[in-house]
N, C-alpha and C positions, 0 to 999 in steps of 0.2 A: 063694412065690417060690423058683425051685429056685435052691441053694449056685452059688456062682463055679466050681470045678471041674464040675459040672453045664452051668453053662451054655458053657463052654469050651471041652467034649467037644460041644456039640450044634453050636457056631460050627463045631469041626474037623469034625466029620464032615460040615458042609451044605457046606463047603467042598471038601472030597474028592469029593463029590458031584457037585458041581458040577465040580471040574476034571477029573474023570473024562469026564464029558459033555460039553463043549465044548473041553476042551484049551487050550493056551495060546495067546495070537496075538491078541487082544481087547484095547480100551482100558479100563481100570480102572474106569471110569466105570458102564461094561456089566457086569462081574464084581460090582462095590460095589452094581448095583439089583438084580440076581438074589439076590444072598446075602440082602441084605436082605428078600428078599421069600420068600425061603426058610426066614428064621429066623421074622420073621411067623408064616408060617404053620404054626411048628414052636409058636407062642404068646408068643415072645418079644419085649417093648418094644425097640422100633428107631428110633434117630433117625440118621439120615444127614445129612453136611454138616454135622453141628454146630459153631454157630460159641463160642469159648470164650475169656472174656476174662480178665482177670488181672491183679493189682498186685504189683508188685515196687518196692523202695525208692522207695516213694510215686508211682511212674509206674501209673498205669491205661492198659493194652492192650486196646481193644475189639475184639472180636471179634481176638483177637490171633492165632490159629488156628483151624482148622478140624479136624477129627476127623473122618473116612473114615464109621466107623461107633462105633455110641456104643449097647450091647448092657445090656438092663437097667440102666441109668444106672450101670456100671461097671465094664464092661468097653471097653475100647475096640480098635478093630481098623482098622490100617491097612492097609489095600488097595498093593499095587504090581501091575502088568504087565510088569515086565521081564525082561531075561537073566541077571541075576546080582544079587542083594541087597549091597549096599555097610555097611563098618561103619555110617557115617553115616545108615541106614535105623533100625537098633534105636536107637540115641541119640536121633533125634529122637521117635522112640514112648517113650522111656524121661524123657525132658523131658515131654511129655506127663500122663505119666502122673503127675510129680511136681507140675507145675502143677496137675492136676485133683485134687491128694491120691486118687489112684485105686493100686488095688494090683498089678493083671495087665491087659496089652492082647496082644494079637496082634499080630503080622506075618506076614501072609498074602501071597508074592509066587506070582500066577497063570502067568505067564509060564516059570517052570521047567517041562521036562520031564515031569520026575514031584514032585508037591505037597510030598512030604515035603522037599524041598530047598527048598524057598519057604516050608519054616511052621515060625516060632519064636514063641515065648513068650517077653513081657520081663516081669520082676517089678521092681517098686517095693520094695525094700526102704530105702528112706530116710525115716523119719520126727523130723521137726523137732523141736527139745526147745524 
């Protein structure tokens, strides 16, 4: 199984690749089956639409959210198509993250010009005592 910096360079680049190729102007939905099937066949476990549930002070959330893409069971990567990434984009991937006890997800927004302005990396540095 290759290391999480491994697989995160092989997400950025199928990603670059791809926005290279089709440009922006696509619904998310179309961007999130391509990558997916890109990373596939780069050899790597892919679950899309994963649904992810969760307890918080004794409330169970079924399937409480959904995850874009869900990259060797831990990375996960949110997809957007739009004009401009909002703070409220990396928070909700950064909730995520902390729910799945997961450590790094992506934020891939297709919709920018050029990719680099649409791709950030959130880190989970919160760990519960």
């Amino acid at each position: 199984m290759p290391g999480r910096d491994e697989v995160t360079g092989i997400i950025v680049d199928a990603a670059y690749r791809l926005h290279t190729r089709i440009g922006p102007g696509l619904l998310e939905n179309v961007y999130e089956a391509i990558l997916a099937k890109m990373l596939a066949d780069r050899g790597l476990e892919i679950e899309r639409q994963k649904p992810i549930s969760f307890v918080i002070d004794g409330i169970h959330f079924q399937d409480g959210f959904r995850v874009d893409l869900l990259v060797e069971r831990r990375i996960v990567v949110e997809i957007k198509a739009i004009q401009k990434l909002a703070p409220v984009h990396s928070k909700q991937l950064l909730s995520y993250l902390r729910l799945m006890d997961l450590q790094v997800g992506l934020l891939i927004n297709f919709g920018e010009e050029r990719l680099k302005e649409g791709l950030h990396r959130v880190v989970n540095r919160y760990h519960p005592q």
